[in-house]
C-alpha positions as CSV (number, residue, x, y, z in Angstrom):
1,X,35.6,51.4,97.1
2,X,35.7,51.0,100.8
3,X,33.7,53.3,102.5
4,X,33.1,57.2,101.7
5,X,35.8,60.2,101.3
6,X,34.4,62.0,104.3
7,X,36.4,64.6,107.0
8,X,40.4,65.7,106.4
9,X,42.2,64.2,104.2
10,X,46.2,63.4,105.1
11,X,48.1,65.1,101.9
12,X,50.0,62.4,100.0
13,X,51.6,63.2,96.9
14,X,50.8,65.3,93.9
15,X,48.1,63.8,91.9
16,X,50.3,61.4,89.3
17,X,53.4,61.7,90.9
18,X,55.3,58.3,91.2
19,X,55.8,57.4,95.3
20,X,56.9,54.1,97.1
21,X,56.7,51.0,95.1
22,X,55.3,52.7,92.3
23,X,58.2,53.6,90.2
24,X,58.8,55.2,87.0
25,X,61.2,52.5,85.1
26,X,64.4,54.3,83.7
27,X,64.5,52.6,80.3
28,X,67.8,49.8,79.3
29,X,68.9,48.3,76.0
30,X,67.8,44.8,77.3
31,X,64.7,45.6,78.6
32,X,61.0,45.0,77.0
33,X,59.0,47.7,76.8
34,X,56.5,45.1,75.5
35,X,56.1,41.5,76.1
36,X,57.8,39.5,73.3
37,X,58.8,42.5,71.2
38,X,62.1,42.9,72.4
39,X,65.2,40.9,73.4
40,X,64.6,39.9,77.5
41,X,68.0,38.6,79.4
42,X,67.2,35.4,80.4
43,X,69.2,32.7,81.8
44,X,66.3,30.1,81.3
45,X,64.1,30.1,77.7
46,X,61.4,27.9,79.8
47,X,60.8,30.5,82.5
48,X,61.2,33.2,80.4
49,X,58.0,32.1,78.4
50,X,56.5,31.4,81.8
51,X,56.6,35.0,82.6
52,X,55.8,36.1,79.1
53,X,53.0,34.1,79.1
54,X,51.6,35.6,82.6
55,X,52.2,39.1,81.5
56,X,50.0,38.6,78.5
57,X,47.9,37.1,80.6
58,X,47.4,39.8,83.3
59,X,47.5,42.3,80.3
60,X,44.7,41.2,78.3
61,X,42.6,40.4,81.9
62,X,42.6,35.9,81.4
63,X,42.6,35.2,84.9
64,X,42.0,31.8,84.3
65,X,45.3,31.2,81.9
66,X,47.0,33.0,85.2
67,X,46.1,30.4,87.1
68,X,47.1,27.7,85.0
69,X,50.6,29.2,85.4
70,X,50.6,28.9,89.4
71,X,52.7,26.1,90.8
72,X,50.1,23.5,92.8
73,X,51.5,24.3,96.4
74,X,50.3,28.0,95.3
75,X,47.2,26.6,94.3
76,X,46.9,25.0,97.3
77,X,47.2,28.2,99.2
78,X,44.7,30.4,97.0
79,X,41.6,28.7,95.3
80,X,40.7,30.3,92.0
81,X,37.7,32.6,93.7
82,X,40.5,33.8,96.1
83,X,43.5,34.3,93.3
84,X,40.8,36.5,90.9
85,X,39.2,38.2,94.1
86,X,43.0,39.7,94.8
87,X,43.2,40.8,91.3
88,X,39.8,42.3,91.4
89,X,40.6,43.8,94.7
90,X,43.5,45.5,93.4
91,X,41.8,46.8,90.4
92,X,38.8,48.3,92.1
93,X,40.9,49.7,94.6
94,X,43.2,51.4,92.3
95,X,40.7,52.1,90.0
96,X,41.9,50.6,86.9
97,X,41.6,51.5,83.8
98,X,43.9,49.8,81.5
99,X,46.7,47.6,82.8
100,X,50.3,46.8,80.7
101,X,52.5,43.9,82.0
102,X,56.2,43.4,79.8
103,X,59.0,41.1,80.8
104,X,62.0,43.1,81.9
105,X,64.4,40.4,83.0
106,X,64.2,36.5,83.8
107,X,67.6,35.2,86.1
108,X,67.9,32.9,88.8
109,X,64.5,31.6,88.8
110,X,63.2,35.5,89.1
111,X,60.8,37.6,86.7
112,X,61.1,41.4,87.1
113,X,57.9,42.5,85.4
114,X,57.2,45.6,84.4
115,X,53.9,47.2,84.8
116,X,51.8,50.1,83.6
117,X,48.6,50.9,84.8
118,X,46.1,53.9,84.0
119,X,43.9,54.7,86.6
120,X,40.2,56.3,86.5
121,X,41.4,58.6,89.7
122,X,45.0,58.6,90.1
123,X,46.4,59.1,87.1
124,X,49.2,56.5,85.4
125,X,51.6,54.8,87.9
126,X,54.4,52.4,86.7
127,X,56.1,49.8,89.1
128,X,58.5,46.7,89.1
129,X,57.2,43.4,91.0
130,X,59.0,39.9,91.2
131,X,57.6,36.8,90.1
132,X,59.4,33.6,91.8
133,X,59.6,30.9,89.2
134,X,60.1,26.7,90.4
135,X,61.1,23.8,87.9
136,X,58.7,21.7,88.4
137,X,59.2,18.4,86.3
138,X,59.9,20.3,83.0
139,X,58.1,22.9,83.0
140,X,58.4,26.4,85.0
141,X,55.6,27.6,87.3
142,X,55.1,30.5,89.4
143,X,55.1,30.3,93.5
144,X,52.5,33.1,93.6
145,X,51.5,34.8,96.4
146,X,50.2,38.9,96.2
147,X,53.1,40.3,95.9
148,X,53.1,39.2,92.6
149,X,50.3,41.9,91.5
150,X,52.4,44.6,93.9
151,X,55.4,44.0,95.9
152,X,53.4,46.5,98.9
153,X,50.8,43.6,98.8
154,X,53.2,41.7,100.8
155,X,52.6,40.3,104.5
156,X,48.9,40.9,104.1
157,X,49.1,44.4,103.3
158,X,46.1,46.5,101.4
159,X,45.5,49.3,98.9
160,X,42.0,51.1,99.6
161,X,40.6,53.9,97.9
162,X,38.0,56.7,98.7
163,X,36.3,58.6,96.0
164,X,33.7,61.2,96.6
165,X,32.3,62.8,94.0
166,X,30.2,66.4,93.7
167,X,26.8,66.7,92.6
168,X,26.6,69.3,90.1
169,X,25.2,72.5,91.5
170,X,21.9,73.9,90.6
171,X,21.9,77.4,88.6
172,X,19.0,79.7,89.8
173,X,17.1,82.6,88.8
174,X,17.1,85.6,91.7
175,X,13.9,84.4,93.1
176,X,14.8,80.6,93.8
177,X,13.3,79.3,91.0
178,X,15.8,76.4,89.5
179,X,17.1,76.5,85.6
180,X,19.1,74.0,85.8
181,X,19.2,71.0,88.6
182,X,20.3,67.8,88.3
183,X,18.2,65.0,89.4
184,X,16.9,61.7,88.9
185,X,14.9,61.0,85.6
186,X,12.3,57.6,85.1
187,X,13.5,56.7,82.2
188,X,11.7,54.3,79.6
189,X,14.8,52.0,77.6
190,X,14.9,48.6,75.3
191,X,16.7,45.0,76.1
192,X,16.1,44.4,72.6
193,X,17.5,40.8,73.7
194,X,14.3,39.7,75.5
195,X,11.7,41.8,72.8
196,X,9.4,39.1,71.5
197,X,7.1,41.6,69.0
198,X,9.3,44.3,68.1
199,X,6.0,45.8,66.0
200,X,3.7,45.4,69.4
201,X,6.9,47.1,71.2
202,X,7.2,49.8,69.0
203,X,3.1,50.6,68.5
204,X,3.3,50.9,72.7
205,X,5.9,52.8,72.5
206,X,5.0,56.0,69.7
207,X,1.1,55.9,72.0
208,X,3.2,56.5,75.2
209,X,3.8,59.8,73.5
210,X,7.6,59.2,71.4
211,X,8.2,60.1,68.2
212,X,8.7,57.3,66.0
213,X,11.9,58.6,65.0
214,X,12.9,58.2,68.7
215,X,11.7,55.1,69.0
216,X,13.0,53.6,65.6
217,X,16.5,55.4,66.7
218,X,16.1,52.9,70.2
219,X,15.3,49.8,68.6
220,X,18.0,50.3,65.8
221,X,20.9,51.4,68.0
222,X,23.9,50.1,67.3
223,X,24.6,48.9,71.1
224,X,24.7,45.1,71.9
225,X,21.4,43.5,72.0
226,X,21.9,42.5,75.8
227,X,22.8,46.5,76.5
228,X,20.3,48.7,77.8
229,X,19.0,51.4,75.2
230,X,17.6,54.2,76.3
231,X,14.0,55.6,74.9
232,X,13.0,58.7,76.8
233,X,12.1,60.3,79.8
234,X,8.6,59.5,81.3
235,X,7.1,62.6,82.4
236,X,5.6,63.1,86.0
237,X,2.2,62.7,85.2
238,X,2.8,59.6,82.8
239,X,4.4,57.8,85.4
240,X,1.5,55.1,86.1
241,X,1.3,54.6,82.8
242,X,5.2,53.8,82.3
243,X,4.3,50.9,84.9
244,X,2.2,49.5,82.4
245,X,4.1,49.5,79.7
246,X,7.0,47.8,81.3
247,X,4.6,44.7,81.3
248,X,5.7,44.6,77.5
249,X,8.6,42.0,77.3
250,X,11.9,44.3,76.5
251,X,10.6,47.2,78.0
252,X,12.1,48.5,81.4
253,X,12.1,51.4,83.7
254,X,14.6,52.7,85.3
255,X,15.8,55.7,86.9
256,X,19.0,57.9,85.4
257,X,20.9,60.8,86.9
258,X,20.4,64.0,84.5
259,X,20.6,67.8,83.9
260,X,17.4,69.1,83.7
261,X,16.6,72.9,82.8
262,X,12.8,73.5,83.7
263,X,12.7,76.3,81.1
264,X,13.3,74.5,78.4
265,X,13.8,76.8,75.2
266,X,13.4,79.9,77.1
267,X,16.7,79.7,79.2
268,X,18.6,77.5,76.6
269,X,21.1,80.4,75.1
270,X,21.8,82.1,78.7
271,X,21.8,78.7,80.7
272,X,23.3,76.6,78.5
273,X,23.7,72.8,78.7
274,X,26.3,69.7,79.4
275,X,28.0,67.8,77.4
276,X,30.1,64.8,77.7
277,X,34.0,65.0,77.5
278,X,35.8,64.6,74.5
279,X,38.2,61.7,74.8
280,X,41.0,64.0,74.6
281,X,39.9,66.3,77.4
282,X,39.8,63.0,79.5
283,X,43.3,62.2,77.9
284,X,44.3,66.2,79.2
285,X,42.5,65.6,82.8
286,X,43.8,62.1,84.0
287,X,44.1,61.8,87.4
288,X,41.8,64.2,88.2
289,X,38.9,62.3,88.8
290,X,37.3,62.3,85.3
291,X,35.8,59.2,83.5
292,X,34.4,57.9,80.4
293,X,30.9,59.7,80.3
294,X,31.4,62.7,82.8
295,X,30.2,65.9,81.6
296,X,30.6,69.6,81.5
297,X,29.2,72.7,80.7
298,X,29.0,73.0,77.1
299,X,27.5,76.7,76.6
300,X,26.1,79.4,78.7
301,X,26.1,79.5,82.3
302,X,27.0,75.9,82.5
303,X,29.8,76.4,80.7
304,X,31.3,80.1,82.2
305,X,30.4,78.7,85.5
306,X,32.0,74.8,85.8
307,X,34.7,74.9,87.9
308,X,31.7,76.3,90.5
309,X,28.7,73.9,89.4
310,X,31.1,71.2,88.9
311,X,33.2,71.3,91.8
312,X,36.1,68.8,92.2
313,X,36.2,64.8,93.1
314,X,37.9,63.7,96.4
315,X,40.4,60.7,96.3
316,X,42.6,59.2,98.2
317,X,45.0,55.7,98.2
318,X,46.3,54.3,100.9
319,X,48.2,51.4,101.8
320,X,46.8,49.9,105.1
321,X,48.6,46.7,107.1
322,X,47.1,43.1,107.7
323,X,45.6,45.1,110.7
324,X,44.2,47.6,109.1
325,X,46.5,50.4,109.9
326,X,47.4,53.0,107.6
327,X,51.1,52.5,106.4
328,X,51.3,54.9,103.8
329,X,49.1,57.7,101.6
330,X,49.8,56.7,98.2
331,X,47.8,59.5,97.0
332,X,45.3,62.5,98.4
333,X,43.4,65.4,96.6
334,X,40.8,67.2,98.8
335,X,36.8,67.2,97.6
336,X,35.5,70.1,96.5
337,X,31.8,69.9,97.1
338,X,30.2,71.7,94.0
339,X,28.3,75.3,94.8
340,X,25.2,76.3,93.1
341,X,24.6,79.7,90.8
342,X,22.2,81.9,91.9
343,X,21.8,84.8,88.9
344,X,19.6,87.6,88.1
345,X,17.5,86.1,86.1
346,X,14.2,86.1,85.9
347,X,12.4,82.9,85.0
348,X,9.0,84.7,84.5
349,X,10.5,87.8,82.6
350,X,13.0,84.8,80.3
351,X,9.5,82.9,79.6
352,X,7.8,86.5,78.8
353,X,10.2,87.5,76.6
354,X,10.4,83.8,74.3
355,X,6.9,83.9,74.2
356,X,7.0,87.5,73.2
357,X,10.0,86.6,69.9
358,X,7.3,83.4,69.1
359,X,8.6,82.3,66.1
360,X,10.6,85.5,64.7
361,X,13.9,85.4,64.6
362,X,15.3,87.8,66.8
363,X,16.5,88.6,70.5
364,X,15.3,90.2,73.6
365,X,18.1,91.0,76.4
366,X,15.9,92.7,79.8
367,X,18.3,94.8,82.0
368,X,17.3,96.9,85.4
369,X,18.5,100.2,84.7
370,X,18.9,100.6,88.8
371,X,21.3,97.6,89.6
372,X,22.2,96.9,86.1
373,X,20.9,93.2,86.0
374,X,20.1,90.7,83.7
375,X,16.7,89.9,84.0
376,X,16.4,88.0,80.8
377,X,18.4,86.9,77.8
378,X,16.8,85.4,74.8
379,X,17.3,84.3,71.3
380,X,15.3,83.0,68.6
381,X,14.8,80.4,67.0
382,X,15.6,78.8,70.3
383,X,16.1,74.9,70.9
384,X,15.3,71.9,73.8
385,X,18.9,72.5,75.9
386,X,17.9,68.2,77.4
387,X,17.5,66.8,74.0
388,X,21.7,67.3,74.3
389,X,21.3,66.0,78.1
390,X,19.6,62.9,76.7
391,X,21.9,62.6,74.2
392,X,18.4,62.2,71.4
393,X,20.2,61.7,68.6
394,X,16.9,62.5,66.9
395,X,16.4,65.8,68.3
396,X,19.9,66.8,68.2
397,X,19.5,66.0,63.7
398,X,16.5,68.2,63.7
399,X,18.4,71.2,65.7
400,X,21.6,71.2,63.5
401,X,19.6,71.3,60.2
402,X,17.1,73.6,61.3
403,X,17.0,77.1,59.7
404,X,18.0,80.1,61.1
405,X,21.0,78.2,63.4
406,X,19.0,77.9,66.2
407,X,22.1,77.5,68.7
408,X,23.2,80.9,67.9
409,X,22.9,83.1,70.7
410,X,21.7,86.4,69.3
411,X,21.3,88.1,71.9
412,X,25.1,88.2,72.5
413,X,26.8,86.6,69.4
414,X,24.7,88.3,67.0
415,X,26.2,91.4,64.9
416,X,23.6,93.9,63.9
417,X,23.1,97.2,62.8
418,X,22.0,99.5,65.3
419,X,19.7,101.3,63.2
420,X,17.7,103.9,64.9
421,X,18.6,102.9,68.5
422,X,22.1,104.7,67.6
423,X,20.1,107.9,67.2
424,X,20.4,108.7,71.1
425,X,24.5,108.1,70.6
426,X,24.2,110.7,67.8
427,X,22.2,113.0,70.0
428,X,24.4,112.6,72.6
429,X,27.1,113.4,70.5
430,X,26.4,116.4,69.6
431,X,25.4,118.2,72.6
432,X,29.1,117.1,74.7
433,X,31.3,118.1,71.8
434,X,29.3,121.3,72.3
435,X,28.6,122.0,68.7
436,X,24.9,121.4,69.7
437,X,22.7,123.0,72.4
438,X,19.6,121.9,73.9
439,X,17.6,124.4,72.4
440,X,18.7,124.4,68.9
441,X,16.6,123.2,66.1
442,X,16.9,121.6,63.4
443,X,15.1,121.0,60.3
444,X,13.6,117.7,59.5
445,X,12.5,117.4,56.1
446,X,11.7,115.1,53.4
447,X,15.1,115.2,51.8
448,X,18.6,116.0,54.0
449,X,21.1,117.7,50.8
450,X,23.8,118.3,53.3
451,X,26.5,115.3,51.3
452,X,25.5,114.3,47.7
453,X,23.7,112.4,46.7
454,X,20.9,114.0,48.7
455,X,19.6,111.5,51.3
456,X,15.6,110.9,52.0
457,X,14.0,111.1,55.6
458,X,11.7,107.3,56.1
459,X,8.6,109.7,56.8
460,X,8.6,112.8,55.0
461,X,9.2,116.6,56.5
462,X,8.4,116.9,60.0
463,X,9.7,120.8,60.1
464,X,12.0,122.0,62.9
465,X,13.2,120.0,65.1
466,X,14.9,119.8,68.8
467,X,17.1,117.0,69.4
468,X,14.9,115.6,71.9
469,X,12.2,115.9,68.6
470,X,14.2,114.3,66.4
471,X,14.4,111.4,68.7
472,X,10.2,111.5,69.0
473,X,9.9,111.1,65.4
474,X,13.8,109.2,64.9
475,X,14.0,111.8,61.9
476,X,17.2,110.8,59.9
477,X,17.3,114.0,58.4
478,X,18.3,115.6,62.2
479,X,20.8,113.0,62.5
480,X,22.6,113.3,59.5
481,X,23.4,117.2,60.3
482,X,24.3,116.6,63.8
483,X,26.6,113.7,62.2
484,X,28.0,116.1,59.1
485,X,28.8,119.2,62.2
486,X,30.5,116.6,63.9
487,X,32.8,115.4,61.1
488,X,34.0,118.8,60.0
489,X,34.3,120.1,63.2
490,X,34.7,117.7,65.8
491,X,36.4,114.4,64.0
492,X,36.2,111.0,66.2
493,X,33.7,112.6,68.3
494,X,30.8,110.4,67.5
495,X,33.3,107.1,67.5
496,X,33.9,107.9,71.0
497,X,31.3,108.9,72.2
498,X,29.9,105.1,70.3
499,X,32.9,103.8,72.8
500,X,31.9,105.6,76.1
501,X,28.4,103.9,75.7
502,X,29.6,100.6,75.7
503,X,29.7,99.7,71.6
504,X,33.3,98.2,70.4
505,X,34.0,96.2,73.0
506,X,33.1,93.3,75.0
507,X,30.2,94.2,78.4
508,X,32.4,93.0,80.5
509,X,29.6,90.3,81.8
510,X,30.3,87.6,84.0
511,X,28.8,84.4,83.4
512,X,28.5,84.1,79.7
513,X,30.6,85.1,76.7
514,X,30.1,88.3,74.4
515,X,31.4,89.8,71.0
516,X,33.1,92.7,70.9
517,X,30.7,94.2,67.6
518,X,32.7,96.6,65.9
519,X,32.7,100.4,66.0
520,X,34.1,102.0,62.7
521,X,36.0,105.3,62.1
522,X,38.7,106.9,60.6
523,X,41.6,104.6,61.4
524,X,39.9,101.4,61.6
525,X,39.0,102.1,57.8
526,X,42.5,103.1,56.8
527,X,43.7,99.9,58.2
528,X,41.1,98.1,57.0
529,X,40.6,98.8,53.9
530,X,43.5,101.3,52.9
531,X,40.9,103.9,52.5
532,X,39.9,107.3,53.5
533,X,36.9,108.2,56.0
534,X,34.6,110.5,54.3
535,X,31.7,112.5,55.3
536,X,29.1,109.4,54.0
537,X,30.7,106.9,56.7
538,X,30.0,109.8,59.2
539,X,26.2,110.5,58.4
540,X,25.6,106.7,58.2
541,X,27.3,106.4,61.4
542,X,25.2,109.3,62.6
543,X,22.1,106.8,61.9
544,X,22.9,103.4,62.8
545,X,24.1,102.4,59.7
546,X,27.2,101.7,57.4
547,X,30.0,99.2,59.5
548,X,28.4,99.4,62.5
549,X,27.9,96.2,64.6
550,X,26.1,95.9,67.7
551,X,24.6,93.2,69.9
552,X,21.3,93.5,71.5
553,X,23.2,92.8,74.5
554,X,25.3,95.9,74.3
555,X,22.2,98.2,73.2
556,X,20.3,97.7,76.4
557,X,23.3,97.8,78.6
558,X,23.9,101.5,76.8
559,X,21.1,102.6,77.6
560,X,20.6,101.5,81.1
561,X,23.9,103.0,81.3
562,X,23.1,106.3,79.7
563,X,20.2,106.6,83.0
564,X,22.6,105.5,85.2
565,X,25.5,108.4,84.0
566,X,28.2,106.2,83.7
567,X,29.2,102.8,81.5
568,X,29.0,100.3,83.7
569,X,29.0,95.9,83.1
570,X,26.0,94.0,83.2
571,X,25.1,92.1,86.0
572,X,24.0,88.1,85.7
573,X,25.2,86.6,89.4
574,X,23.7,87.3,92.0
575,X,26.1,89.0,94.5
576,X,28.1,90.8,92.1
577,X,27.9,94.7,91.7
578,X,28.0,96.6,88.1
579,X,31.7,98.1,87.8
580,X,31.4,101.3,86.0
581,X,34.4,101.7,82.9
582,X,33.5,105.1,82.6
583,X,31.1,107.7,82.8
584,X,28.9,109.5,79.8
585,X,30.2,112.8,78.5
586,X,26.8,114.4,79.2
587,X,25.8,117.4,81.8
588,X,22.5,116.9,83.8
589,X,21.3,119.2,81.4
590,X,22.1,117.4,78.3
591,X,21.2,114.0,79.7
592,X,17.4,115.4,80.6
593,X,17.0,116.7,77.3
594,X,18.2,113.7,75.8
595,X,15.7,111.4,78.2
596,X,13.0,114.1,77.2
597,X,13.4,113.0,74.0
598,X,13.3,108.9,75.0
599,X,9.9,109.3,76.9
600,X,8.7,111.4,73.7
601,X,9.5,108.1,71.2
602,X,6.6,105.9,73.3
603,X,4.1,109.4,73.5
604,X,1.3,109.2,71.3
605,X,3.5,111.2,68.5
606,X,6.3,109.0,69.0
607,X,7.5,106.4,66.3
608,X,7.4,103.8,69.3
609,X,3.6,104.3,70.6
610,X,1.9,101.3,69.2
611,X,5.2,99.7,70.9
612,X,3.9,101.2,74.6
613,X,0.4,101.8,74.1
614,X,-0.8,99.2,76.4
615,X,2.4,99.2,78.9
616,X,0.7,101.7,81.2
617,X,3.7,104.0,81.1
């Protein structure tokens, strides 16, 4: 490539588009689509396996059996080192890929040779050039000159080719701190050709600190013995000691461009990580500045967020003159220079909360009730996000079969009952259809007989009850009447009012993906299963319970959004405001009772003290 993609670009064609001397062949009965397969017009068999045997030649890359081919005043005129540099010339500039030459027609001592060539930045071109054949003695032979590989390469002429490509953005957290950056990595790898103790090589190798299974993974690969194999990263603080074990014939050293995500495990479900693309995304993307081993965001933020991180790859092709002067843009697509992601998070709150789930399998999702942003999303079992950066194969086994699907992000894939949280929907429920007052109590005791069977309370009788009480001491036997009122005399009240909090439907969230959970009622069951809603779904929905599905995601944003007054969508970039969907069906009144009875639930009689004992609240 000659030189950077740097200041305005002139505007060419549309990436792929055919321009100039590259020209998309109409097809013909008499012409090969490729070489030798199909009847070539030819008034000459000897020239016409001249050119056959140059476009297999140029095809399959034998730039010595081209030469062969090239009459001697022609060889005369280019040495070999000058013939191969123009192919190479051409191919770097052009960016080649793959390369298909057929024999379209041989007369009058001509070749018209078709070619198709796939390009790493421009996409797949197809052109005509000329080949001039001589009768020299008896055998044909090509007067070549440049021409030959373009018919634009005539008189001296040029193709050159820019390419500028984006470094992938770095995502932060709302004080600076990177989760995901891409850097340079010492990197410890294998030329197994040169190893002269493969068991002194491998004993070096597991005391540096890798796993056997890494190591054994390294020395077994199934690359070519001359091929670099990757080992591992070398940590900071190891890096004198990398030195010294690079004295160990078929060790090396060497630096690779990675993702790196600082957190580790405790940013890997909301982050995310790269991967590479698929051959068929490449296949999808051509000419857009894509190759073999490019990535892109797999999951998370690196995913939701690519086309920011990622941005877009300059590239333009020109055709210059002997002189150097531009006579033509071939092609031109502007660089995008990639952006970074700066989100709410909270690196200290994300590591708080994974240390805080340890080894239970669970989530935590931390939201500021005042702005509505994330501060933290986490789910556990969690997993190494740069184990699928390094591509360790190793690592990547033990995460697949681990239990409890690791990958799974709980915190906003995960389908749960509500349980007990639901108890403030319930409550709030009650008091905006207006069957319930603020004062009114009701009884909580051991057994609720309002539906048969008669239904137990978890704790025993508690005696009467407010609502804001019932929510102190999450009696189900509270719920269940303000649930049964509802059902005979304000149907679909407690479904919607399940709605206006949040539950049913997506968060709206920008910057990584949510499930919707599921809210059940009346006609959801009639369509689901051909059945009738009865009083049990209601008191079950009163508590939590039956078809409900939540995800911890949508739980805390319902009840920052029950402080706030109104619905509103989570928050996880920075710059973005919380849109509110609607507001809560509650009167200042009702809402103060309702957080009365929230601050009662961490009091020293609440079912959530040992919870808040030591939070200072």
């Amino acid at each position: 490539m000659r030189g950077l993609f740097l200041g305005a670009i002139v505007f060419g064609v549309l990436a792929g588009a055919a321009v100039a001397g590259f020209r998309i062949i109409s097809g013909g009965s008499n012409e090969a689509t490729v070489a030798g397969t199909a009847t070539v017009r030819s008034d000459s068999a000897g020239a016409l396996e001249t050119a056959r045997a140059y476009a297999k030649a140029w095809t399959n890359e034998q730039h010595e059996a081209l030469y062969a081919l090239l009459a001697p005043s022609a060889q005369q005129v280019y040495t070999f080192a000058a013939f191969e540099g123009e192919f190479g010339s051409f191919s770097d500039e052009m960016t080649l890929r793959d390369l298909t030459a057929t024999v379209e027609e041989v007369r009058d001592g001509q070749a018209r040779i078709g070619v198709h060539l796939k390009t790493a930045y421009f996409g797949d071109f197809e052109y005509t050039t000329t080949l001039n054949l001589k009768l020299i003695g008896s055998r044909w032979l090509i007067e070549w000159g440049p021409a030959a590989i373009h018919p634009d390469l005539a008189g001296g002429s040029e193709f050159q080719s820019t390419i500028e490509r984006p470094k992938r953005g770095t995502v932060f957290d709302r004080n600076g701190v990177a989760l995901a950056i891409t850097k340079d990595i010492r990197m410890v790898g294998l030329n197994r050709s040169v190893i002269t103790d493969v068991a002194a090589v491998r004993a070096a190798l597991i005391a540096f600190g890798f796993g056997e299974g890494q190591v054994d993974a390294a020395l077994k690969s199934a690359a070519g013995q001359n091929q670099r194999v990757a080992v591992g990263r070398v940590p900071d603080e190891k890096a004198d000691a990398a030195a010294a074990l690079a004295r160990i014939a078929g060790i090396i050293l060497y630096f690779e461009t990675q993702r790196v995500h600082p957190l580790g495990a405790a940013a890997a479900h909301v982050v995310g990580y790269t991967r590479e693309l698929t051959a068929e995304e490449l296949g999808a993307r051509k000419g857009e500045g894509f190759r073999a081993g490019d990535r892109t965001g797999a999951i998370g933020i690196e995913a939701a967020m690519e086309s920011v991180l990622a941005g877009r790859t300059g590239v333009e092709l020109v055709l210059v003159d002997a002189t150097g002067a531009r006579v033509r843009v071939i092609q031109s697509r502007p660089f995008v220079a990639a952006a970074d992601v700066m989100t709410t998070l909270d690196a200290a709150v994300l590591r708080a909360a994974h240390e805080r789930l340890g080894e239970r399998t669970g989530a935590a999702t931390v939201i500021d009730p005042v702005s509505n942003a994330i501060l933290a999303i986490n789910s556990s079992p969690s997993f190494d996000p740069d184990a699928f950066e390094r591509g360790d194969r190793v690592a990547l086994q033990a995460i697949a079969s681990a239990p409890n699907s690791p990958q799974t992000n709980r915190a906003t894939a995960g389908l749960y009952s509500a349980g007990s949280t639901f108890k403030l929907v319930t409550g709030a429920a009650g008091l905006s259809s207006g069957q319930f007052k603020t004062t009114d109590v009701l009884f909580c005791g051991a057994t609720w007989d309002g539906i048969d069977p008669p239904r137990k309370n978890w704790e025993g009788t508690q005696g009467p009850l407010t609502i804001a009480q019932g929510l102190m001491r999450s009696c189900n036997s509270v719920f269940y009447e303000i649930a049964l009122r509802l059902y005979n005399k304000a149907d679909g009240v407690l479904s919607a009012t399940a709605r206006a909090f949040g539950f049913g439907a997506p968060t709206g969230v920008v910057g990584i993906g949510d499930e919707a959970g599921l809210v059940p009622d009346a006609a959801w069951k009639k369509a689901k299963r051909g059945e009738s809603w009865f009083p049990g779904d209601e008191v079950n929905l009163g508590i939590g319970q039956g078809d409900l599905l939540v995800t911890p995601l949508q739980l805390a944003n319902a009840y920052a959004s029950f402080l706030a007054g109104a619905l509103r969508t989570p928050v996880l970039l920075a710059g973005q405001e919380a849109t509110v969907r609607n507001e809560i069906p509650l009167t200042a009144e009702q809402s103060a009772h309702l957080r009365l009875g929230l601050r009662l639930v961490t009091s020293a009689a609440g079912t959530a003290n040992a919870a808040f004992a030591n939070a200072g609240y």
